[in-house]
N, C-alpha and C positions, 0 to 999 in steps of 0.2 A: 504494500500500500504506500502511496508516494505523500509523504508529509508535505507541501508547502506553505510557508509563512508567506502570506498577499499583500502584508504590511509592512516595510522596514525600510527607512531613510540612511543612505549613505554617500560621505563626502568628505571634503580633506581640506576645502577652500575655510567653511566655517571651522576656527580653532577655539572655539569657544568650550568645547568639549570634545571626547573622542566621540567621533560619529565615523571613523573608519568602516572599510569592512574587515577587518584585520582585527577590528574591537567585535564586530556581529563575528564572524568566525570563533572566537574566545567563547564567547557566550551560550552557541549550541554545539561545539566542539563533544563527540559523545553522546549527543541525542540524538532521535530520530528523522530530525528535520533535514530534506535533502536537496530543497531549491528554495528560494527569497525572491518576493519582487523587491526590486530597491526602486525609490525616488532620492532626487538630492535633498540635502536641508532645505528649509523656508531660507534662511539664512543665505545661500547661495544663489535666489534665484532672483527675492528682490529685500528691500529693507523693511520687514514688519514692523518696527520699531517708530517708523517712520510716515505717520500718513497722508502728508502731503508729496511722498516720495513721487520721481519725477524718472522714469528710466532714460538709460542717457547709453552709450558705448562702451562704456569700460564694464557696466551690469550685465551691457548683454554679451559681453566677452564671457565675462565669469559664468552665466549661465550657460552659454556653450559649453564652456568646460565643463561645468558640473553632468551637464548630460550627457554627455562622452565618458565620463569617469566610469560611469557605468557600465558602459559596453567592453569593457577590457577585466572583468571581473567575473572571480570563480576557481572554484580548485576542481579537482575530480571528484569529490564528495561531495560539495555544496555547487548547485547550478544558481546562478544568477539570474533572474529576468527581469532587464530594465525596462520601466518608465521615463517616458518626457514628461519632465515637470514645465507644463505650455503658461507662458505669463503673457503682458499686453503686445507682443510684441508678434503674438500668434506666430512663429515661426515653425511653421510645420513642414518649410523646404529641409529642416534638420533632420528632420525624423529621417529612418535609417530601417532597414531592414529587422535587426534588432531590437529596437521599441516593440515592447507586445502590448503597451497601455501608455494614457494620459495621465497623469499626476492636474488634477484644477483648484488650488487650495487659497483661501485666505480664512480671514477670523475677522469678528467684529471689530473695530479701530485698526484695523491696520488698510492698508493702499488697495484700492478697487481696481476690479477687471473693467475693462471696457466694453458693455459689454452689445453696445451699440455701434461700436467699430465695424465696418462693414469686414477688416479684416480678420474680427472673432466670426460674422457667419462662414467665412470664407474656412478656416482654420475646422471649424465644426463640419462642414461639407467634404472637408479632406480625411478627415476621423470618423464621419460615417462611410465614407469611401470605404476604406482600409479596414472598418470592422473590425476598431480597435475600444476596447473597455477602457469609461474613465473613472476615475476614482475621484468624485466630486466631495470634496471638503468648503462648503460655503453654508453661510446666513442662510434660516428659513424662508426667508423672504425670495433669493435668490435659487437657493434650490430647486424650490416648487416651479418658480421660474423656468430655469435649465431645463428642470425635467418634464415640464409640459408643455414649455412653448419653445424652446430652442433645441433641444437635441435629441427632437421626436426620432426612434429606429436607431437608437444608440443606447447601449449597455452600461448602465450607469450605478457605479457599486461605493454605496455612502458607507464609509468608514465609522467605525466607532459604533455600529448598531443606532447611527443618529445623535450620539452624545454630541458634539461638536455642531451638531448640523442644526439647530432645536431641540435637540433631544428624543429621545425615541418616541415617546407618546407623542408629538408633534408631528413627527413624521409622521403616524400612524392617523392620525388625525385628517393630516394633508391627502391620503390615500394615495401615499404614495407606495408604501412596501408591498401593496395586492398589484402593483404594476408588473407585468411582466421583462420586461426591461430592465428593472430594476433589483439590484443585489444588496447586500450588507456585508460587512464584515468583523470580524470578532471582537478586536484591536482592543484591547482594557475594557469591555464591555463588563457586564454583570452578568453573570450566568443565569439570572432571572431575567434579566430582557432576553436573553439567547433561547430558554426556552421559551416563554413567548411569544418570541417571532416564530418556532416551529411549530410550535400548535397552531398557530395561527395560518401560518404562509407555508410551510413546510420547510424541506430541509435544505431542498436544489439551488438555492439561491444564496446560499450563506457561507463566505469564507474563513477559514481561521486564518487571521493575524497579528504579530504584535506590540505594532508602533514602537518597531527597535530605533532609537536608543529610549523612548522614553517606558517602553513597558520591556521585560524579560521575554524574549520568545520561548526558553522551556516553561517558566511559568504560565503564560497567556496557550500552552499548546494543554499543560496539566487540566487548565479551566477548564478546555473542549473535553479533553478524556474525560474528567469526571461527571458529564452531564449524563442524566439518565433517560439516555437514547441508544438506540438498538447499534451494534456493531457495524452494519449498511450505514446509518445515516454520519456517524463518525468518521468512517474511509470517504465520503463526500462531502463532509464540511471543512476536513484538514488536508485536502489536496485533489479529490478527484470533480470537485464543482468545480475548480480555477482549472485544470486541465483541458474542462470540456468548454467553458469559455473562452480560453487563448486558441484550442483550435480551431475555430472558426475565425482569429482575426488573421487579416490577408498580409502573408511574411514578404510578399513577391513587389509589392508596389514600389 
């Protein structure tokens, strides 16, 4: 059964902490975990810190690199699968054959997407092309947005079971988790949202991940084994839902 973490941030620009992968390797060294999607830090892509922040060349130099970093990463044990972490700059001529997802993240007070740029719908038309999963970290407000009037036919997998997003009952509220399209993932979640999103929605759509560096990936994978659900649906919340998602996004564009 193939373990994958769908969650975990790695990078080497932000020195604020280790967020290597060199630090994720340490960490599930000896576990069962056998592939990681990584995104780069927030920190690397623009200045969260910052809300008037204004992108300029030298950030979108650094986010190049940061999204390259990724593509050169892995050992024989641990398989890598990166994400483009995509900011206003929509730059989806990067994207590379390797990208198997979108990283689309902000937080309340920090610097907005554009999201009225003609070159975000252009960027969004390139990612339903390509039939590639995003991983949408945004405001309730925007979210519901996204997912119902912008990135109609695109697989859209909200982290944290919603915590981040509004939180899960808000989601659930919005109707959005009965959306077909629509995923979750495990990431620091509560194993009480985790099972009721399965009694509710079922099991197919739900990843385990676990927002490395900020959560432990053998811990956040323990949370998953100890829920009490049947051995099937456990081999398809810790690796075999994200399997059958990436093979449908198009490697060849």
């Amino acid at each position: 059964m193939p373990i994958i973490d769908a969650h975990a941030h790695s990078g080497i620009q932000d020195r604020s902490f280790d967020q290597s992968f060199e630090n994720y390797l340490a960490h599930v060294r000896g576990s069962s975990i056998e592939a990681v999607v990584m995104f780069p830090p927030v920190m690397e892509i623009y200045d969260r810190y910052d809300p008037g922040f204004e992108d300029n060349p030298e950030w979108q130099a650094r986010r190049k690199r940061a999204n390259e970093y990724l593509l050169n990463l892995g050992t024989e044990t641990l398989e890598v699968i990166p994400y483009f972490f995509i900011w206003n700059d929509f730059a989806v001529e990067q994207l590379t054959a390797e990208h198997r997802g979108i990283k689309w993240h902000r937080h309340a007070f920090e610097p907005v997407y554009h999201y009225d740029d003609p070159r975000c719908r252009e960027a969004l038309e390139e990612i339903r092309k390509r039939k590639m999963p995003v991983v949408l970290e945004e405001e309730l407000h925007n979210t519901v947005r996204f997912i119902q009037e912008m990135a109609v036919g695109i697989r859209v997998i909200i982290p944290h079971l919603g915590a981040l997003n509004g939180g899960y009952h808000s989601i659930l509220k919005a109707g959005l988790w009965e959306l077909t399209n629509v995923y979750a993932d495990t990431a620091l979640a509560s194993s009480h949202d985790m099972m009721d999103y399965i009694n509710n929605f079922g099991h197919e759509r739900l990843l385990f991940g676990s927002d490395f560096p900020f959560g432990d990936p053998v811990g956040e994978l323990h949370t998953v084994e100890r829920l009490s659900i049947s051995t099937k649906m456990k081999e398809a919340i810790l690796g075999l839902n994200l399997k059958r998602l990436l093979r449908e996004s198009n490697r060849d564009l």
